[in-house]
C-alpha positions in Angstrom: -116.8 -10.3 -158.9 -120.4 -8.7 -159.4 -122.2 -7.9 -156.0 -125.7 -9.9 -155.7 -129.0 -8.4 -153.3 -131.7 -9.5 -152.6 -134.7 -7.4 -151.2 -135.8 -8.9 -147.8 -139.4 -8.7 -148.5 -138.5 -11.0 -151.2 -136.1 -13.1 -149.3 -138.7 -14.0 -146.8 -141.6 -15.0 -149.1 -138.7 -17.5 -151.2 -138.0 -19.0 -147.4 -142.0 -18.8 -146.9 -142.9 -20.4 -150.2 -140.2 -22.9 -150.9 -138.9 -24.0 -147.6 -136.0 -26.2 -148.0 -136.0 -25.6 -152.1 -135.0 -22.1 -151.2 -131.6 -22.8 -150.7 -131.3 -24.2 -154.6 -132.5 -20.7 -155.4 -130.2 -18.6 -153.5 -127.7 -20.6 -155.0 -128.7 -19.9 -157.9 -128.7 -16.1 -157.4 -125.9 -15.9 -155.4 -124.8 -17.6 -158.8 -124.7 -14.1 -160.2 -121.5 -12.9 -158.1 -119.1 -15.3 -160.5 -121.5 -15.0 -163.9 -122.8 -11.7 -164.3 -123.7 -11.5 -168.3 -126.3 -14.4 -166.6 -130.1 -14.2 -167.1 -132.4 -13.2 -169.7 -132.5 -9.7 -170.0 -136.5 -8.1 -170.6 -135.9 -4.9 -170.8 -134.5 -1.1 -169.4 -135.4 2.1 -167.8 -133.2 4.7 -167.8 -129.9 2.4 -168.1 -131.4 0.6 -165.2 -131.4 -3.4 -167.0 -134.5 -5.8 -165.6 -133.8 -9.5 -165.8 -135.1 -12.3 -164.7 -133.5 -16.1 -163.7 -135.7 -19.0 -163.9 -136.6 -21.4 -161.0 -139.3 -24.4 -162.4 -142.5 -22.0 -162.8 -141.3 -19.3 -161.0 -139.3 -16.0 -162.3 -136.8 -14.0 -159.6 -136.2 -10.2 -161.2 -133.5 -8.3 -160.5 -132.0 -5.2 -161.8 -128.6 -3.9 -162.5 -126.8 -1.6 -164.1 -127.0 -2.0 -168.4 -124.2 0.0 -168.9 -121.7 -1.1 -166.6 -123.2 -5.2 -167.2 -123.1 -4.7 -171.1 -119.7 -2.9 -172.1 -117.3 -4.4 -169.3 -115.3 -7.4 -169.3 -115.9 -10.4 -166.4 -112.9 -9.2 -164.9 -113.9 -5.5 -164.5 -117.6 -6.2 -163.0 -116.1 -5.8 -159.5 -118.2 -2.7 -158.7 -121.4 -4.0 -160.2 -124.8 -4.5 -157.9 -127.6 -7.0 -159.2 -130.5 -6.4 -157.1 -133.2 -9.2 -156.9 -136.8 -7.1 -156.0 -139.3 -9.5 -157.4 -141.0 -13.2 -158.2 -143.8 -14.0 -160.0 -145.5 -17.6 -161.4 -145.1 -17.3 -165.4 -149.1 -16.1 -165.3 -148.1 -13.4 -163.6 -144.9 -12.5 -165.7 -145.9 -9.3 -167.4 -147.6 -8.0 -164.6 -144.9 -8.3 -162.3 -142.6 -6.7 -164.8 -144.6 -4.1 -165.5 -144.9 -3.0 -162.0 -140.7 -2.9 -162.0 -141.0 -0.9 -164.9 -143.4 1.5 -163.6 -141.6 1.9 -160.1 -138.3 2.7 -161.7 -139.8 5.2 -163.9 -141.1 7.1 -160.9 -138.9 6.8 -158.2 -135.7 5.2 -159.7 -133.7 1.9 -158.6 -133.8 3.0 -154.7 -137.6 2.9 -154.5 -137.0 -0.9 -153.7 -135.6 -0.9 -149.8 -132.7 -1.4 -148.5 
């Protein structure tokens, strides 16, 4: 089983934005722990894989490792970490991925707290 993350900064603006409806989306990260291969994946930086889930409108990001998420089997993603760091509305899509992009070139997947 994959290991799911979620940024706090982020946590609290779900809770903030979406009140009781943030619960569905939790689920539906914490989704991630038994079905790793999910979400759609938009692109990489340095073996570091951005992808995003889907919520209505809305897009959570996260990041994880390409190399261990692509070549292993379910069964051996016990040691993987899928870290959600960002949302956007789909006008703000590319933006928002860019700025993921652009953090992990200059300062690497640790750049987004703890």
């Amino acid at each position: 089983m994959a290991k799911v993350s979620i940024d706090e900064i982020l946590k609290n603006k779900i809770l903030k934005k979406f009140k009781s409806e943030s619960k569905i989306i939790f689920r539906q990260m914490y989704s991630l722990e038994d079905n790793p291969k999910k979400g759609k994946v938009l692109g990489s930086v340095g073996g570091i894989v951005i992808k995003e889930l889907k919520y209505k409108s809305f897009r959570f990001y996260f990041i994880t490792d390409g190399y261990k998420s692509k070549l292993l089997d379910r069964e051996s993603l016990v040691d993987v970490l899928m870290r959600f760091v960002r949302m956007s509305d789909k006008q703000n899509q590319q933006e928002t991925i860019n700025e993921i992009r652009k953090i992990l070139v200059k300062f690497g997947s640790g750049s987004f707290g703890g």
